[in-house]
KOLLUMLUM-567682 format. One record per residue (C-alpha): residue in one letter; x, y, z. Coordinates in steps of 0.5 Angstrom, whole numbers, plus 2048, in hexadecimal, padded with zeros to 3 digits. Last residue first. Layout:
<nodes>
AXYZ ...
</nodes>
This chain:
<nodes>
X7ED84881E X7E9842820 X7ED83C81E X7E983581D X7EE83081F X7F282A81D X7F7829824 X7FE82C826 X803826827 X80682881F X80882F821 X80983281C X81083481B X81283B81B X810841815 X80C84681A X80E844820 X809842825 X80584582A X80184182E X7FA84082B X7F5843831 X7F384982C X7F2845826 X7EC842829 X7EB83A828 X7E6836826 X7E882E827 X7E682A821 X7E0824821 X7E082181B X7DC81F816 X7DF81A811 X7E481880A X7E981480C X7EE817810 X7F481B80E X7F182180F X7F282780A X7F0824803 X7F281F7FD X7ED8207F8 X7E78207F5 X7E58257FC X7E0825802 X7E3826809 X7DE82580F X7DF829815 X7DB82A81B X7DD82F821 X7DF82F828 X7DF83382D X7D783382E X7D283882F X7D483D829 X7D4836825 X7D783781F X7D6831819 X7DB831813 X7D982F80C X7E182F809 X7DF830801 X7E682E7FE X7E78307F5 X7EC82D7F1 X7E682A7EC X7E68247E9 X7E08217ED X7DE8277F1 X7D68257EF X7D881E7F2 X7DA8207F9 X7D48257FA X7CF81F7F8 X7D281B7FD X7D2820803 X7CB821801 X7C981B802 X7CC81A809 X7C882080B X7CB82680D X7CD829813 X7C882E817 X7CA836817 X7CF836813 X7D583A810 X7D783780A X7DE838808 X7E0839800 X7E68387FB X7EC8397F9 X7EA83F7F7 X7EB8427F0 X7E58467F0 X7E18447EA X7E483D7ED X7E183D7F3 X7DA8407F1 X7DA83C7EB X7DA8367F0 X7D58397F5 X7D183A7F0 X7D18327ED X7D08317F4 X7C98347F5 X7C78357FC X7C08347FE X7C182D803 X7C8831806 X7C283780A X7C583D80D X7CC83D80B X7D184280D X7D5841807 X7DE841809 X7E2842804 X7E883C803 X7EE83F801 X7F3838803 X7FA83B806 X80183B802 X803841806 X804846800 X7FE8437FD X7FA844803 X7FC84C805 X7FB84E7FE X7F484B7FD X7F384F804 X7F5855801 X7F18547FC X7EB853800 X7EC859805 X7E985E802 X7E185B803 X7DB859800 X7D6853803 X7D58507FE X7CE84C7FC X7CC8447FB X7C68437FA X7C183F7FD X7BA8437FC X7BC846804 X7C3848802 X7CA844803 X7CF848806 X7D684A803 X7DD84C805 X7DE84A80C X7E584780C X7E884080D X7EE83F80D X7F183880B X7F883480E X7FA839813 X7FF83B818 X80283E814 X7FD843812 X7FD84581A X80184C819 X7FF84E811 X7F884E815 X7F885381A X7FC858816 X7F6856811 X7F1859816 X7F585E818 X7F5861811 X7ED85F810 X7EC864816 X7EA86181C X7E5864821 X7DF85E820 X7E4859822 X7E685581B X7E484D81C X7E884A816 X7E8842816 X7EE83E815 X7ED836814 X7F4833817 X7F682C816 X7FB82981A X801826818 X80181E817 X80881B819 X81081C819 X81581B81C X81D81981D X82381B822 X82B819820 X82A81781A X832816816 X83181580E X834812808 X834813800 X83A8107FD X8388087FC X83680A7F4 X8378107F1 X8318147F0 X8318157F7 X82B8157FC X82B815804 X823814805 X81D81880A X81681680B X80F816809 X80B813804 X8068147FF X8008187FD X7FC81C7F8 X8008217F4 X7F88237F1 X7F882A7F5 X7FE82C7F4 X80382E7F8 X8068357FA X80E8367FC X80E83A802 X811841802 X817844805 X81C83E804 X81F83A809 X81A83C80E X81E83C815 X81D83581B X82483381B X823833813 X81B833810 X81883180A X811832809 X80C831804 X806834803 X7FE831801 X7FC831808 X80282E80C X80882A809 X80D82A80E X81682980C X81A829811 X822829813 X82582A819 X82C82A817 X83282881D X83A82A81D X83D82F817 X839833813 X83683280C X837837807 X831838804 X83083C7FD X82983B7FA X8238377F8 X81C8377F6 X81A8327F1 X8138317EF X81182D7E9 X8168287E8 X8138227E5 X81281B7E7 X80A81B7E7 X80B8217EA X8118237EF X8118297F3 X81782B7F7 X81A82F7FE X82282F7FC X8298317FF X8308337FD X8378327FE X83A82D7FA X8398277FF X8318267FD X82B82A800 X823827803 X81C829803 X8188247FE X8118247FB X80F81E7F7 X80C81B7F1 X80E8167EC X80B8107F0 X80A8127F7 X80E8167FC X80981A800 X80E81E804 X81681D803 X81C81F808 X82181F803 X82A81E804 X82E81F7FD X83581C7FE X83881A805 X83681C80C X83881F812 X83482081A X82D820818 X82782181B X820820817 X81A824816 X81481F813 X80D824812 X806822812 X80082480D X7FD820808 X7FF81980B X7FC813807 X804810806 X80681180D X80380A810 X80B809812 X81080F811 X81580D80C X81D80C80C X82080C806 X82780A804 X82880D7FC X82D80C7F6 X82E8047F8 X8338007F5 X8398007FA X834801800 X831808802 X83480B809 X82E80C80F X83180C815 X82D80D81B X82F810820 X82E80F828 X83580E82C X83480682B X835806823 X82E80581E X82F802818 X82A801814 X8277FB810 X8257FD808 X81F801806 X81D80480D X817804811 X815809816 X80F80981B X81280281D X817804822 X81E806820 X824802825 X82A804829 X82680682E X82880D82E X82680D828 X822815828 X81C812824 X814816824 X80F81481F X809818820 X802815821 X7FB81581C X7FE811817 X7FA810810 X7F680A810 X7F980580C X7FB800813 X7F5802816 X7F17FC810 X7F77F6812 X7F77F981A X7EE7F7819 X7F07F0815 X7F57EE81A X7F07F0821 X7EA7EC81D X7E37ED81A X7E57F4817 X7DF7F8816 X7E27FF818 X7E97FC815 X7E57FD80E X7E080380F X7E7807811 X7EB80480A X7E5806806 X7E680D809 X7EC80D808 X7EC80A801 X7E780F7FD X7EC814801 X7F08127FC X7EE8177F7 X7F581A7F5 X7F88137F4 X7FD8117F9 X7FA80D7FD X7F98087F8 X8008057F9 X8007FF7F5 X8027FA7FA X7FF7FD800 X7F88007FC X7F77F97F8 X7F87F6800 X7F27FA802 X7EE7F87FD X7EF7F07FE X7EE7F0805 X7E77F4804 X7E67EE7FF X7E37E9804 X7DB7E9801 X7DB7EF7FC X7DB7F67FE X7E27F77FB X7E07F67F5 X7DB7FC7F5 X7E18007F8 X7E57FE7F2 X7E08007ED X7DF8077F2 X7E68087F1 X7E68077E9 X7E180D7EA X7E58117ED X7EC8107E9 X7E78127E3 X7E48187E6 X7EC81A7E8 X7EE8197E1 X7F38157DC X7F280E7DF X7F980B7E0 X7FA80B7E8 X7F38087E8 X7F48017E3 X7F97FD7E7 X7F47FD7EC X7EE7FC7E8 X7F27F67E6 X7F37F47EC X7EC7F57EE X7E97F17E8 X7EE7EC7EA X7EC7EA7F2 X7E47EB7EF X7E67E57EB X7E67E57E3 X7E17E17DF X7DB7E57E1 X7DD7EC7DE X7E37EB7D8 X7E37F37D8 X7E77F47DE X7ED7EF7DC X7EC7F47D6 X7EC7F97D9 X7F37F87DB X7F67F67D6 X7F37FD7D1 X7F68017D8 X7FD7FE7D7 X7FC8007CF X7FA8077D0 X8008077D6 X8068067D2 X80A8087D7 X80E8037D6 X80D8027DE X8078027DC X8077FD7D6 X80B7F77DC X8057F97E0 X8007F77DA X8047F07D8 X8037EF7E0 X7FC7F07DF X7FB7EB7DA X7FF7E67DD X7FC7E67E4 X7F47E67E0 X7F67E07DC X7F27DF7D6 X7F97DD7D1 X7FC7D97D6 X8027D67D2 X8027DC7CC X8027E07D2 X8077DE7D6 X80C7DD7D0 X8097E57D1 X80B7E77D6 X8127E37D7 X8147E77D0 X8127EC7D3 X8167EC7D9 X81C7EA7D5 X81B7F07D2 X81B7F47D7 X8217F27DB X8237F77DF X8247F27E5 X81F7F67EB X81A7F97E6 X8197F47E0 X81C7ED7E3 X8197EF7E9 X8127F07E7 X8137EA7E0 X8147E57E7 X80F7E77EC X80B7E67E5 X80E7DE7E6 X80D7DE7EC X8057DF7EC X8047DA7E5 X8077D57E9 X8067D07E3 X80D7CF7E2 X80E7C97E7 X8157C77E7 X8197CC7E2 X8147D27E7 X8187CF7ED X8207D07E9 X81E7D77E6 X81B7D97EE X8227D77F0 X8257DA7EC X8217E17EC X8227E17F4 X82A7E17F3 X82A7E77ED X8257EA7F1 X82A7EA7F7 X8257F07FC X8257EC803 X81D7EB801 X81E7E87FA X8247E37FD X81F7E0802 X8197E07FD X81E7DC7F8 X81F7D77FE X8177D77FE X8177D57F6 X81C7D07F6 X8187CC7FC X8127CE7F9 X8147CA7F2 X8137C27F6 X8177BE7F0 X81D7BE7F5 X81A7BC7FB X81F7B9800 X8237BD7FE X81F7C37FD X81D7C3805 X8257C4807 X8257CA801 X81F7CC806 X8217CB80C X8287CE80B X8267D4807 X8207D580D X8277D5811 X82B7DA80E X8247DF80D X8247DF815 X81E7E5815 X8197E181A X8157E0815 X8197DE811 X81C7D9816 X8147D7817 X8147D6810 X81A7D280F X8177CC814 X8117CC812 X8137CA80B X8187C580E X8137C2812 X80E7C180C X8157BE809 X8167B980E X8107B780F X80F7B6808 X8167B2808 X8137AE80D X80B7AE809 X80F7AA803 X8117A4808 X8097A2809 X80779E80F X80079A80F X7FC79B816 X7F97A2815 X7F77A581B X7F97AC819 X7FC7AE820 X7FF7A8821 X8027A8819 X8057AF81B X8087AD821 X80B7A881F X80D7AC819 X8117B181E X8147AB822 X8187A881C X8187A2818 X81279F81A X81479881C X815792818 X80E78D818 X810786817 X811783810 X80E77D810 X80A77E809 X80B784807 X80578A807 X80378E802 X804795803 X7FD79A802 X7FE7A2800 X8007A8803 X7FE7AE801 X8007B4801 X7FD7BB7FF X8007C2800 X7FD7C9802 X8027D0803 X8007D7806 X8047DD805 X7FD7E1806 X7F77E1809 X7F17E580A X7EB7E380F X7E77DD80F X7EB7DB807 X7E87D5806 X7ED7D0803 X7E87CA7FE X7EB7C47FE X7E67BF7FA X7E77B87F9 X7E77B37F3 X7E77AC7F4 X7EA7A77F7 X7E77A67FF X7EC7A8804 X7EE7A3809 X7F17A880E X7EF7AF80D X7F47B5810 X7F27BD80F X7F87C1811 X7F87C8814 X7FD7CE815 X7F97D3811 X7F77D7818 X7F17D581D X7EF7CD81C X7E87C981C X7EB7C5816 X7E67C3812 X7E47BC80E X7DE7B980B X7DB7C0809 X7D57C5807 X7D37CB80B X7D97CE80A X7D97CB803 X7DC7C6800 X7DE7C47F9 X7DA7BE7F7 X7DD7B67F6 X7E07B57FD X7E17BB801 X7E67BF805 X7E67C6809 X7EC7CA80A X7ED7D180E X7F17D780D X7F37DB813 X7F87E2810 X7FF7E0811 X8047DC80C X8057D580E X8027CF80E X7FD7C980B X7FC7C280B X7F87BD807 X7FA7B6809 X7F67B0806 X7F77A9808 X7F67A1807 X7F77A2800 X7F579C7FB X7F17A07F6 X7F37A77F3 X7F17AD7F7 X7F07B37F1 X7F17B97F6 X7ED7BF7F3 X7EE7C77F4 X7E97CD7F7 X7EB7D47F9 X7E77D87FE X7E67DF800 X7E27E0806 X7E87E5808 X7ED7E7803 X7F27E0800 X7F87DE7FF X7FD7D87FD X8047DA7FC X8057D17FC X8027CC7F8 X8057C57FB X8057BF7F7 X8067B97FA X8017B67F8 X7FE7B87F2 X7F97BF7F3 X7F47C17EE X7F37C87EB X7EA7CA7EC X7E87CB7E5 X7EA7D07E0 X7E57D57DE X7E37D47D6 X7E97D87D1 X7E97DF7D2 X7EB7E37CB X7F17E47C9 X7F87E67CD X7FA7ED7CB X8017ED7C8 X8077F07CD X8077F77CA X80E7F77C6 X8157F97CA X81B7F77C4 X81F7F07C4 X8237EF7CA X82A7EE7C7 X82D7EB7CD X82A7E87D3 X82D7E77D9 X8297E67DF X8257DF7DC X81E7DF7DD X81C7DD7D5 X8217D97D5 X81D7D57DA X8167D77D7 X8197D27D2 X81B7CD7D7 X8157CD7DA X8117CC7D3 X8157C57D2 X8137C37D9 X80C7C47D7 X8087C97DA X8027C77DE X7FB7CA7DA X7F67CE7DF X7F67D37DA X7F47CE7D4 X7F97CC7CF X7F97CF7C8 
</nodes>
């Protein structure tokens, strides 16, 4: 058995090429990829050849990656260059020791990962390449030339330089002997440089161009190939990218990364799930302890939905302790969250990743699991805000800290009327839109796609917002999503047949589907859909479509925000916008403060009023007692008030004027909840309590659905500190901390009507009714 750092032989390269091939007929039956054995000793650093390049190379902060160089004698230079991608690595290199940072012959005092190291006369031997992540990196590419000694004929006067660039190579260098080989690396090293920068740029022509120009030059060179395939993959031709991937796997087979890109496509974009396997596990069988393969054999499982089994590989990546990278057990613990059966479990899990994500340059790491691997939209994933917010706190550079804000839950509203001609950033579209002079957006599906999106960018962490549409015609179905995720969605939207729909999916099941008969009249529709509390609301030019809203439950959990033209049948379902918005909503706790001559039905009158302004109530049911009890406060008016909160969709949580927090008993607190089938409690507090007992608090309502909202009023101040506690997602969509609201009486709220829109520019409040 070859050991995981073995390069495949050409003869194994033309077998995983028919195992690549699109086309395969009579796949065998989907079976579990097989466990790879036991883990042989850690591989040694990988040893670079000249003119080797080692391409898609990334890192997090302080992360380093370590190779070797062997310098045969005779040679009277060595090249180590280094480009591409973003992010700032930095290369360090050393004679017969890995380098340190402290530690090193040569190193490039450069910002960026454009950097080159040049040694003339280079002793023979081994040398040490370490690429030391200063912040993180992506993309970036590393290769080694060396240029050896020529001899020298008798009489033979010195020939000019071929060309000026290597002139000036040789000038800058200082080395006096000349070497043809270094003007074709040039060339192709200018090449690469010169396809990136037109990618970059988004000229997809002339990056094919520069590229299939540097493969000529350089046909054993498989970076070229696979580059070329990035270009196809980007502008959606999977069956070209596929090719070209085939053809730089069949000269260099060990890009383990590549290949499991390969077995993804090959299984979600190709349908070609056998195939997919089979890639796996040659893969497999070749690299027996490499944590890549097994992890790409368990998210091969989960998409089987053969969870156990996913779940059984990916622990055991965990398992295998010291010879696994931080980087792998994070990865592993990724793929692991989505497939634990219980809250209790997802939470401990996200403490192992947070526990990683301490380590030295692995924050990066953690924050581009979440991107990648959407973790946001699990129900507990405040745990991630709040390390997101601590993250870019700490950030050291302006790139890392816009990085870190990115997966923060948005706090603007997005607001388009094209009458430029073109869409901001706030919005990002699954294919190019086409937008005409007189400020429409035309969104049609192309002829094999069933859907064309348009996503509200930093949305996926939003709890409460809203996304109200102006179209002018449409074909197919038209939704406006919330919180779309893997399975789970709530969508507001109608279809040509004359009907309209507010729906709840979970995990991919209908739950909840309100629908009705809706003629749609000639000209302009302002369509929306706003979550707000624990309710739905779908509103057409500004008028409920349905008498109630529809109820969402507590471990939904999040996802994104916007609209899309759908038809089963592919390229029939398009769109015209001609306004679009959405954003964050206000959250809005209410607390009662009857007048001392209202009667109990005024009271409710006074509140059935404002229920749609709010997201929880908060009314005086109970006290705590000198000895830290918690006693009721009786009053006629709780069940009509139950009923008032269940109809609107707005959180119950039962006011406890507290005396001393420190004397509270939490497990009361959650028997009293549940006994009375509330959403939860609001502690009115004289003194905030103490970071150790927020702590606490949150994990004793661990498995639980149940809010406890600590509130802080000042009768002085006009203003309020409010901290929410919960297992799961909650009101404020921000990480989990005190914060200052704004109090406002009822009274000096404009009158608003009772079913319109909220207003989405109104701030977080505490409301005294």
């Amino acid at each position: 058995m070859l050991k995981s750092n073995a390069i495949l032989t050409r003869a194994a390269g033309r077998a995983l090429c028919a195992a690549l091939a699109l086309r395969i007929a009579g796949a065998a039956p989907e079976t579990m990829p097989p466990a790879p054995p036991e883990r042989a000793e850690t591989a040694p650093a990988p040893a670079l050849a000249t003119g080797q390049t080692i391409s898609n190379l990334f890192g997090a902060a302080d992360s380093f990656r370590h190779f070797t160089i062997a310098v045969p004698t005779g040679q009277v230079g060595l090249a180590v260059a280094m480009g591409g991608g973003a992010g700032d690595a930095d290369l360090y290199l050393r004679l017969t020791a890995p380098p340190t940072l402290h530690d090193y012959d040569c190193r490039p005092f450069v910002l960026g990962n454009e950097e080159e190291i040049k040694v003339e006369n280079p002793a023979a031997g081994i040398w040490h390449l370490m690429a030391h992540g200063y912040s993180a990196y992506t993309g970036a590419w590393i290769r080694v030339s060396l240029a050896a000694a020529q001899p020298a004929v008798a009489g033979d006067p010195a020939e000019p330089y071929r060309d000026m660039e290597l002139a000036l190579y040789y000038e800058l260098c200082g080395f006096t002997s000349r070497n043809e080989n270094w003007t074709s690396e040039l060339r192709a090293q200018a090449l690469r440089q010169e396809g990136w920068n037109a990618f970059n740029a988004g000229d997809f022509t002339n990056a094919v161009k520069a590229w299939t120009q540097w493969h000529a030059i350089e046909p054993d060179n498989a970076d070229s190939l696979s580059l070329i395939g990035d270009v196809h993959l980007h502008t959606g031709d999977i069956e070209q990218a596929m090719e070209y991937y085939r053809r730089s796997l069949d000269i260099y087979p060990g890009q383990i990364e590549l290949a499991m890109r390969c077995a993804r496509l090959l299984d979600t974009a190709a349908g070609q799930s056998g195939p997919a396997r089979d890639l796996l596990n040659f893969y497999a069988r070749i690299f027996p302890n490499n944590s890549m393969v097994t992890l790409a054999q368990a998210a091969w499982l989960v998409r089987r939905r053969r969870y156990d089994e996913a779940r059984s590989l990916a622990q055991q990546v965990i398992a295998d302790g010291a010879d696994k990278s931080d980087a792998d057990k994070l990865q592993a613990l990724t793929l692991m969250h989505g497939l634990l059966p219980g809250m209790r479990e997802r939470f401990d899990n996200l403490c192992a990743m947070l526990a990683i994500a301490d380590h030295p340059g692995m924050a990066g790491a953690l924050a581009s699991n979440i991107r990648e691997h959407d973790l946001l939209i699990h129900p507990e994933s405040w745990m991630l805000l709040n390390f997101l917010a601590r993250a870019a706190d700490r950030a050291k550079t302006p790139e890392q800290r816009q990085f870190f804000n990115s997966l923060l839950p948005r706090r603007t509203l997005a607001i388009e009327e094209f009458r430029h001609g073109r869409m901001s950033r706030d919005w990002a579209a699954s294919k190019d839109e086409n937008l005409l002079q007189d400020g429409r957006l035309i969104l049609n599906t192309a002829v094999q796609q069933s859907e064309v999106a348009l996503r509200l960018v930093r949305s996926e962490s939003m709890p409460n917002g809203f996304v109200e549409t102006l179209i002018e015609n449409s074909r197919g179905f038209f939704w406006i999503y919330a919180r779309r995720g893997s399975g789970n969605m709530t969508r507001f939207g109608f279809d040509e047949d004359g009907r309209i729909y507010l729906q709840l999916w979970i995990n991919g099941q209908l739950l909840v589907n309100y629908n009705r008969v809706w003629y749609r009249q000639p000209g302009m529709a302002r369509l929306r859909l706003e979550l707000r509390g624990d309710g739905a609301f779908g509103f057409v030019d500004n008028t409920p479509a349905f008498n109630a809203p529809l109820s969402i439950p507590y471990d939904m959990g999040l996802g994104w925000w916007g609209f899309a033209p759908w038809s089963q049948q592919p390229g029939a379902a398009g769109a015209v916008v001609r306004q679009l918005q959405g954003g964050p909503l206000p959250v809005r706790v209410g607390i009662p403060a009857a007048g001392p001559d209202e009667s109990p039905d005024d009271n409710i009158q006074r509140l059935k009023g404002r229920m749609h302004e709010l997201s929880a109530l908060a009314p005086g049911w109970y006290r705590q007692q000198e000895n830290g009890a918690i006693a009721e406060i009786k009053t006629n008016a709780n069940l009509d008030l139950r009923l008032l909160c269940r109809y609107y969709r707005v959180r119950l949580l039962p006011s406890v004027a507290v005396g001393d927090p420190r004397r509270l008993d939490l497990g009361q607190l959650i028997n009293l909840a549940h006994s009375n089938r509330i959403d939860g409690l609001t502690l009115l507090v004289k003194k905030m309590p103490d970071p150790a007992w927020l702590e606490s608090a949150e994990a004793a309502l661990l498995n639980t659905s149940l809010t406890l909202m600590v509130v802080l009023l000042d009768e002085n101040q006009p203003s309020a500190l409010a901290r929410e506690i919960c297992a799961h997602v909650g009101l404020f969509p921000a990480p989990r901390r005190t914060l200052t609201l704004p109090v406002i009486e009822g009274k000096a709220l404009s009158p608003v009507s009772e079913h319109s829109p909220m207003d989405a520019a109104a701030p977080s409040a505490v409301l005294i009714l």
